[in-house]
C-alpha positions as CSV (number, residue, x, y, z in Angstrom):
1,X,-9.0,-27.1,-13.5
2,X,-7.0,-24.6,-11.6
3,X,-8.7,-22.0,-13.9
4,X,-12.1,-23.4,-12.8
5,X,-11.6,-23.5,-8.8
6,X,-9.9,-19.5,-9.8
7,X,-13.3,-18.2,-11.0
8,X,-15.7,-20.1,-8.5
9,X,-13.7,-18.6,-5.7
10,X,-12.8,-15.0,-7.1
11,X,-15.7,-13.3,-5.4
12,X,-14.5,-14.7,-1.7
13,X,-10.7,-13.3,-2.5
14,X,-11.8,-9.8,-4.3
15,X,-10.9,-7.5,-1.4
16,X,-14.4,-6.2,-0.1
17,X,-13.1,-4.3,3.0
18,X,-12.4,-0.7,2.6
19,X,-14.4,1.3,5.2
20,X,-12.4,0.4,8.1
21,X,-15.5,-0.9,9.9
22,X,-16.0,-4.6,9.9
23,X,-14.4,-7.8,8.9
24,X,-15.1,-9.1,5.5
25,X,-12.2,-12.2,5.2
26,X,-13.9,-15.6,4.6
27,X,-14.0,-18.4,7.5
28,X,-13.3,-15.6,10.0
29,X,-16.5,-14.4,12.1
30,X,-15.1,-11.4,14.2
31,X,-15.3,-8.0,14.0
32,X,-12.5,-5.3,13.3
33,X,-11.5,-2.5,15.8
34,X,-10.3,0.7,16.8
35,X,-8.3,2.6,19.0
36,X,-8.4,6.5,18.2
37,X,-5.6,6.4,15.0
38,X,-5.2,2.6,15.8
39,X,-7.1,-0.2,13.4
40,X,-6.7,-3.5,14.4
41,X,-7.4,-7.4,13.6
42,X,-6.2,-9.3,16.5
43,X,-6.4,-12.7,15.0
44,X,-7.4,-14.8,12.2
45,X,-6.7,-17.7,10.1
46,X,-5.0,-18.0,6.4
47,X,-4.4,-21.2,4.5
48,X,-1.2,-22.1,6.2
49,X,-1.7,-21.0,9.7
50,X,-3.1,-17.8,11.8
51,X,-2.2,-14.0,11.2
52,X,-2.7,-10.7,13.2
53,X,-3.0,-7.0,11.5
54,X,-2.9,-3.5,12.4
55,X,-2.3,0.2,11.2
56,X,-2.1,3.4,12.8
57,X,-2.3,6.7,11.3
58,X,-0.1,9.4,11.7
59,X,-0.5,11.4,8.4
60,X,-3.5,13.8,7.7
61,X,-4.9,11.2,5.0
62,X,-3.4,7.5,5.8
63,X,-1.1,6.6,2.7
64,X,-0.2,3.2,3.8
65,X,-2.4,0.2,2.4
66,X,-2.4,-3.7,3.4
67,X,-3.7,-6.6,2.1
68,X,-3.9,-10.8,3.0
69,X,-5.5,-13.0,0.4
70,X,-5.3,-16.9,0.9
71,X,-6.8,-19.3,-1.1
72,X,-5.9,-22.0,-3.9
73,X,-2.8,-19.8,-4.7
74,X,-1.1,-20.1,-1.5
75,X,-1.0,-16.8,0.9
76,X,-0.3,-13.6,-0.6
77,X,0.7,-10.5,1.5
78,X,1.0,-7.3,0.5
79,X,2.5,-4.0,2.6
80,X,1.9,-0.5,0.3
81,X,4.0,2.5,2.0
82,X,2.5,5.6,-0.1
83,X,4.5,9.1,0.2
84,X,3.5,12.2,-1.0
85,X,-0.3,11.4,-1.2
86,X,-2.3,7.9,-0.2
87,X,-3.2,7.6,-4.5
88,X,-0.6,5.0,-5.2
89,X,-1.1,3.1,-2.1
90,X,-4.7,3.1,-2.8
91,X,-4.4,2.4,-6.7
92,X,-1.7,-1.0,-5.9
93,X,-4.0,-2.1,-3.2
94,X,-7.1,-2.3,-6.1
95,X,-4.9,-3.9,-8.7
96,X,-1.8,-5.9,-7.7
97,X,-3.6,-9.4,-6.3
98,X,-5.9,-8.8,-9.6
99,X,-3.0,-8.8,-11.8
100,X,-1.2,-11.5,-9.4
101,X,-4.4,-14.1,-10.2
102,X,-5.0,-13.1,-14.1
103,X,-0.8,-14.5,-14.4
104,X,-1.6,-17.5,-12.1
105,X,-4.3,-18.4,-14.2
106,X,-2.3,-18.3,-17.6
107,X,0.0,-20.4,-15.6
108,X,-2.0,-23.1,-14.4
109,X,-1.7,-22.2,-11.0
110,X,1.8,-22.2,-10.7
111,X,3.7,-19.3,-8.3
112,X,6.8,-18.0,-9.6
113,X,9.2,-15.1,-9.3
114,X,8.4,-14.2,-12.7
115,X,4.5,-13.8,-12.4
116,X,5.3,-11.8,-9.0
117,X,7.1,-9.3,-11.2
118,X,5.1,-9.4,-14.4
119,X,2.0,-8.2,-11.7
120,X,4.1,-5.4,-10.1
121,X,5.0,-4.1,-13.4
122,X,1.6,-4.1,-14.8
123,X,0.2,-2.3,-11.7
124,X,3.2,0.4,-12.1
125,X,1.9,0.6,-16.2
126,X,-1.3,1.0,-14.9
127,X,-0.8,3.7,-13.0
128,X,1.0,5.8,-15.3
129,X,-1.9,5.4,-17.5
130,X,-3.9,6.7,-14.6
131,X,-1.1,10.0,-14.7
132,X,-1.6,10.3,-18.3
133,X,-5.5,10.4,-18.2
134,X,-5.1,13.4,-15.3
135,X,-2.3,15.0,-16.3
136,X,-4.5,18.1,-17.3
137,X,-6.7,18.4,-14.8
138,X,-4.7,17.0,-11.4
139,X,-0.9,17.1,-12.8
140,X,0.8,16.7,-8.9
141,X,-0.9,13.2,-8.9
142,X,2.7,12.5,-11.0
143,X,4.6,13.2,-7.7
144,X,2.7,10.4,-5.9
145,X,4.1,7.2,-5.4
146,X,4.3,4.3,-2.9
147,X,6.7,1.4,-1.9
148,X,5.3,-1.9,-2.4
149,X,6.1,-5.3,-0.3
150,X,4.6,-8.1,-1.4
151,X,5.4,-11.9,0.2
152,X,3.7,-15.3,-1.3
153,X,3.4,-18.6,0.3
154,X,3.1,-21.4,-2.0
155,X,3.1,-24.7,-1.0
156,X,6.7,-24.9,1.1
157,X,8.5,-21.7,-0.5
158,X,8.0,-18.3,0.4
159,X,8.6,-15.5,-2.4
160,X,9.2,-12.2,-1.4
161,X,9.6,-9.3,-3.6
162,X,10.3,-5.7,-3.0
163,X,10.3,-2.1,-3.9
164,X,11.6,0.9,-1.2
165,X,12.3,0.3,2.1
166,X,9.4,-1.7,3.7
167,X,10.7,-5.3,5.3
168,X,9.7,-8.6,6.0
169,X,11.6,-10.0,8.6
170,X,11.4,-14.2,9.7
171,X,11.5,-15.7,13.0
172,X,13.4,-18.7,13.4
173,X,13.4,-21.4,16.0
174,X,17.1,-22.5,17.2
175,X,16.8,-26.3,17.8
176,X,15.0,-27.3,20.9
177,X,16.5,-24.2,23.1
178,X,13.5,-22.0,23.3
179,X,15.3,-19.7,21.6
180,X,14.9,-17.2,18.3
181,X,16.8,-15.6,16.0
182,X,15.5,-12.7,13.2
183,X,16.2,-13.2,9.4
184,X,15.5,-10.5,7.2
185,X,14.2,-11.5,4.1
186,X,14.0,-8.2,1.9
187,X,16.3,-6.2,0.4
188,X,15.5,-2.4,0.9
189,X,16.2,0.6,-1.8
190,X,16.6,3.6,0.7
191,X,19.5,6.0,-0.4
192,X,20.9,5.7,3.3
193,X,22.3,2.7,2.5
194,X,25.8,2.8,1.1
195,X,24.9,-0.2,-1.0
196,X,22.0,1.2,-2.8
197,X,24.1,5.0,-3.2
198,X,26.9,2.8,-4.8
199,X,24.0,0.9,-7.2
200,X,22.7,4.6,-8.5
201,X,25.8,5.9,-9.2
202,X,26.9,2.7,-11.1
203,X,23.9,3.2,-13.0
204,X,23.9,7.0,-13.6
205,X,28.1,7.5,-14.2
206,X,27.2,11.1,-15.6
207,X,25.3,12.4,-13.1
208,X,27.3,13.6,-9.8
209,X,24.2,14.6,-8.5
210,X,22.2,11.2,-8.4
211,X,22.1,10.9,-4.9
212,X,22.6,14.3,-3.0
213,X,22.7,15.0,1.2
214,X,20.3,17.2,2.1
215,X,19.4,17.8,5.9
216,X,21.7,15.1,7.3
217,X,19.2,12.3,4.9
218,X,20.8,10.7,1.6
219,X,17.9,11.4,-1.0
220,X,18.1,10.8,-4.8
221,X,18.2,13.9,-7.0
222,X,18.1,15.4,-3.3
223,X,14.5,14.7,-3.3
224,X,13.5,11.2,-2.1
225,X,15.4,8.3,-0.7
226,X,14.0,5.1,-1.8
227,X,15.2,4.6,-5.4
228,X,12.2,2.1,-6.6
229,X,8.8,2.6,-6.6
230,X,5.6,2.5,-7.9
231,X,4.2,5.9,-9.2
232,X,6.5,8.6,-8.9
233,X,6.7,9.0,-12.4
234,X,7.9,12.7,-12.4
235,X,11.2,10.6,-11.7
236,X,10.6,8.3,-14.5
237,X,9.4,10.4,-17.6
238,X,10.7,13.7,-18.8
239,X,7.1,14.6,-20.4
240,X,6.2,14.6,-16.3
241,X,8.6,16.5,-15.0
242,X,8.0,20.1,-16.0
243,X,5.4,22.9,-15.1
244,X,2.6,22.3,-13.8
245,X,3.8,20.3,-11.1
246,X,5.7,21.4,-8.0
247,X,8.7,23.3,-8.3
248,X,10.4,21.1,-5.5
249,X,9.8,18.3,-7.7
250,X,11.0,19.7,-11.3
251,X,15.1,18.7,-12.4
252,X,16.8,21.3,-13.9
253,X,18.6,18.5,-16.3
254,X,16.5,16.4,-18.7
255,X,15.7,12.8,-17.6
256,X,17.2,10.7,-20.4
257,X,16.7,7.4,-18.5
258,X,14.3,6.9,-15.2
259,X,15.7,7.8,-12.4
260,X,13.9,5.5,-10.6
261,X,12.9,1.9,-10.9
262,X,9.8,-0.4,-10.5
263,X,11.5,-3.7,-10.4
264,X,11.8,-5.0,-7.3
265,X,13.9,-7.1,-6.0
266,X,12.8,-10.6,-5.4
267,X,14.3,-13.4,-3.5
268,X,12.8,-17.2,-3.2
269,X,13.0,-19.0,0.4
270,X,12.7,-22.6,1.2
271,X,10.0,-22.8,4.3
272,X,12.1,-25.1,6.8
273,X,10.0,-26.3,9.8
274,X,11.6,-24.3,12.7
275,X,10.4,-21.0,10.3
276,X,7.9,-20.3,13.0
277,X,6.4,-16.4,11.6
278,X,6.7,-14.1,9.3
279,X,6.5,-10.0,10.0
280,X,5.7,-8.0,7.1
281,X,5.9,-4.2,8.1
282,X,6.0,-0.9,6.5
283,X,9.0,1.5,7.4
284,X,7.7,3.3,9.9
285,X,8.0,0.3,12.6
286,X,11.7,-0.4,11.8
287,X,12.5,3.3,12.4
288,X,11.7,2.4,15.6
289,X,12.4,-1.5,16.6
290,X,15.6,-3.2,15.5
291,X,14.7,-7.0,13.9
292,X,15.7,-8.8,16.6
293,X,13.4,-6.4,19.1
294,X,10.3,-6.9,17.0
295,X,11.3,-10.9,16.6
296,X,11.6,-11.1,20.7
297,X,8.0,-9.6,21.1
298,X,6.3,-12.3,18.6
299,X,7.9,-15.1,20.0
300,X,7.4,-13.9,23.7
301,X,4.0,-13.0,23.3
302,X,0.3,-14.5,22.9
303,X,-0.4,-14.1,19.5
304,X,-3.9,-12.6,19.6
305,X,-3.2,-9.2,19.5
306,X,0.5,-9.3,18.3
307,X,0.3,-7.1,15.2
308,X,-0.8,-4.3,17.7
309,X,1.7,-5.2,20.2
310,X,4.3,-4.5,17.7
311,X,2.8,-0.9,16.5
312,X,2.2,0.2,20.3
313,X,5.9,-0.6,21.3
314,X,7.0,1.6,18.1
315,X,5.1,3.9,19.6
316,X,6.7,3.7,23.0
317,X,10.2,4.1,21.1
318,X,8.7,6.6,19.5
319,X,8.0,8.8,22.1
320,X,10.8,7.9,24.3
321,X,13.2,9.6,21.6
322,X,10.7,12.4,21.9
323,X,11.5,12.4,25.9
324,X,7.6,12.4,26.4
325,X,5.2,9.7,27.8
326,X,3.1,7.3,25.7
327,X,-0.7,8.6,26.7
328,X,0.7,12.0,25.6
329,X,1.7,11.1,22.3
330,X,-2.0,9.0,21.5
331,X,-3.2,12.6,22.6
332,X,-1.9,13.9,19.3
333,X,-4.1,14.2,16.6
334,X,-3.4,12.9,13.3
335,X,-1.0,14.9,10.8
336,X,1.1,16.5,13.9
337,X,1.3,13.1,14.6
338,X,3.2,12.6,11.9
339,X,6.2,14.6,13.5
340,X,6.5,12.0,15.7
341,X,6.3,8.8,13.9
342,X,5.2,7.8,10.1
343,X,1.9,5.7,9.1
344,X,2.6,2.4,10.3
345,X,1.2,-1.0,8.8
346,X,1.9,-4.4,9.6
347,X,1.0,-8.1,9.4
348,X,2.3,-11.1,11.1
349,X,1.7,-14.3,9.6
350,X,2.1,-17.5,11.8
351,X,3.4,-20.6,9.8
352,X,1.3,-24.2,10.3
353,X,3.8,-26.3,9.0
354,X,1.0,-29.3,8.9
355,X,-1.0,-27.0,6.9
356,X,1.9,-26.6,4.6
357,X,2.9,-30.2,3.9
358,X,-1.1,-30.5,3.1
359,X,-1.3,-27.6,0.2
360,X,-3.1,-24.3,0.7
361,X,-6.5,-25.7,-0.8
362,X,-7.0,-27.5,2.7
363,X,-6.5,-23.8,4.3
364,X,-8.9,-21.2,5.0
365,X,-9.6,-18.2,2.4
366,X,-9.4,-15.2,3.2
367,X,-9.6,-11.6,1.4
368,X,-9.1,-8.4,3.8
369,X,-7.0,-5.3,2.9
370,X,-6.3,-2.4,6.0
371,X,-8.7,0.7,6.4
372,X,-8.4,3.9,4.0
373,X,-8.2,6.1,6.7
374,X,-9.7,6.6,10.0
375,X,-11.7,9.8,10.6
């Protein structure tokens, strides 16, 4: 049956919006905006409550994706943080929710860590196939790769699995104080943390040189600081990493094991009813608000709007380190922008615990992924 109610509803979930122009998510009847760099959805409904989106650009070609889907699968949100190019971002963005619902419907419907994983992996396979096909004619396309976030309600348990340093962070009611208090849900993979330089070198004993401080930033190899990832498959197969690529990219020793990984880490949460939001955000916000800060401004605020709120007080930090004022930096175009603050991508999703209890086939669908870029 679940198979059934899958393929009569496919067409409303396959992501349709691409051109940064107009709405396209089911049961939703507004349109998208813009703001100079700035795209944003103010508000909208998923299967288990409401949600609010937005992106600005800072690089010359935006390499951060986004996606919501809801429908009989639950709510499914993913956050895509490409470096080096916007090709990986793009490519998971395309195929991860397709891979997601071709394991849901060998599994009757049923949401585990497992099928999360199986779909990440295929999309990382899947891309390397893309690598191999191009190796001859656009070889650098090996040097792309992306962090992916990717969070799934299901009934009363959220799933959350992760590769690189994006973050989804919960907000929390305290009892009946009026108060909040920020969980973080995700586990990051940035070389900055001790934990993670600790985990490489435990898993590369004979190489001193797996993590390396270069320019006051912890990087692996000395070259990029989130040790998992999608793409980046220069740090993943020898038979990539070699002329014609980029110097900069190219180890002098032979890979004899990937350097990098592509499986993520995935934890499973039990939804308890004073969960009140989710934020799902790529780095480039939490360079810039703690998760307390960013928690304070959902909860304080109306929650039209909120995703936007959040990327405009980044921005405010952002220029504040900068020790210029706010109009000034919006006045900077896009890739100088970049010296300033990174893309930046997020999605707050607002929990309706009733909505919940009742199962997400009572919710609304919806199917809606960020804007390539804005021009």
């Amino acid at each position: 049956m679940f198979k059934r109610l899958m393929n009569c509803c496919s067409a409303c979930w396959s992501p349709i919006f691409g051109s940064g122009h107009k709405e396209t998510s089911v049961g939703v009847n507004s349109e998208f905006k813009k703001d100079g760099l700035l795209w944003f959805h103010d508000i909208g409904k998923h299967g288990y409550g409401e949600y609010s989106m937005a992106v600005i650009q800072a690089n010359q070609v935006l390499e951060d994706q986004s996606q919501i889907e809801s429908g009989p699968f639950g709510t499914f949100v993913g956050v895509y943080d490409g470096h080096g190019g916007p090709d990986v971002a793009r490519y998971i963005c395309d195929n991860l929710f397709r891979h997601f619902q071709a394991n849901l419907i060998e599994h009757e419907g049923i949401v585990t860590p497992e099928i999360i994983k199986r779909a990440i992996l295929e999309t990382e396979n899947g891309f390397t196939d893309v690598v191999s096909k191009m190796w001859s004619t656009r070889p650098n396309i090996a040097t792309v790769g992306s962090c992916c976030l990717v969070g799934v309600v299901y009934h009363q348990t959220l799933f959350v699995a992760n590769l690189g340093d994006s973050r989804v962070v919960l907000g929390r009611k305290v009892g009946n104080t009026g108060g909040i208090i920020a969980m973080q849900l995700s586990k990051e993979h940035n070389a900055n943390l001790d934990n993670i330089r600790r985990e490489l070198r435990d898993l590369h004993p004979h190489d001193p040189q797996i993590v390396a401080l270069k320019h006051g930033v912890w990087r692996v190899k000395g070259i990029i600081q989130v040790s998992r990832s999608i793409g980046d498959v220069y740090m993943k197969h020898a038979r990539y990493n070699k002329e014609p690529i980029a110097a900069k990219f190219r180890l002098q020793e032979p890979i004899v094991m990937p350097i990098l990984s592509a499986s993520p880490s995935i934890l499973s949460h039990s939804l308890q009813p004073n969960d009140s939001f989710l934020i799902f955000a790529s780095d480039g916000l939490w360079e810039h608000l703690t998760n307390e800060e960013a928690v304070d401004i959902v909860h304080n605020s109306p929650r039209a709007g909120i995703a936007k709120r959040l990327v405009k007080a980044a921005l405010h930090e952002a220029a504040k380190k900068r020790e210029m004022r706010y109009s000034d930096l919006c006045k900077i175009d896009k890739r100088v922008r970049r010296h300033f603050h990174d893309d930046i991508s997020v999605i707050v999703l607002f929990l309706n615990h009733d909505l919940i209890s009742r199962g997400p086939v009572y919710g609304a669908n919806v199917s809606l992924r960020s804007a390539l870029e804005h021009y």
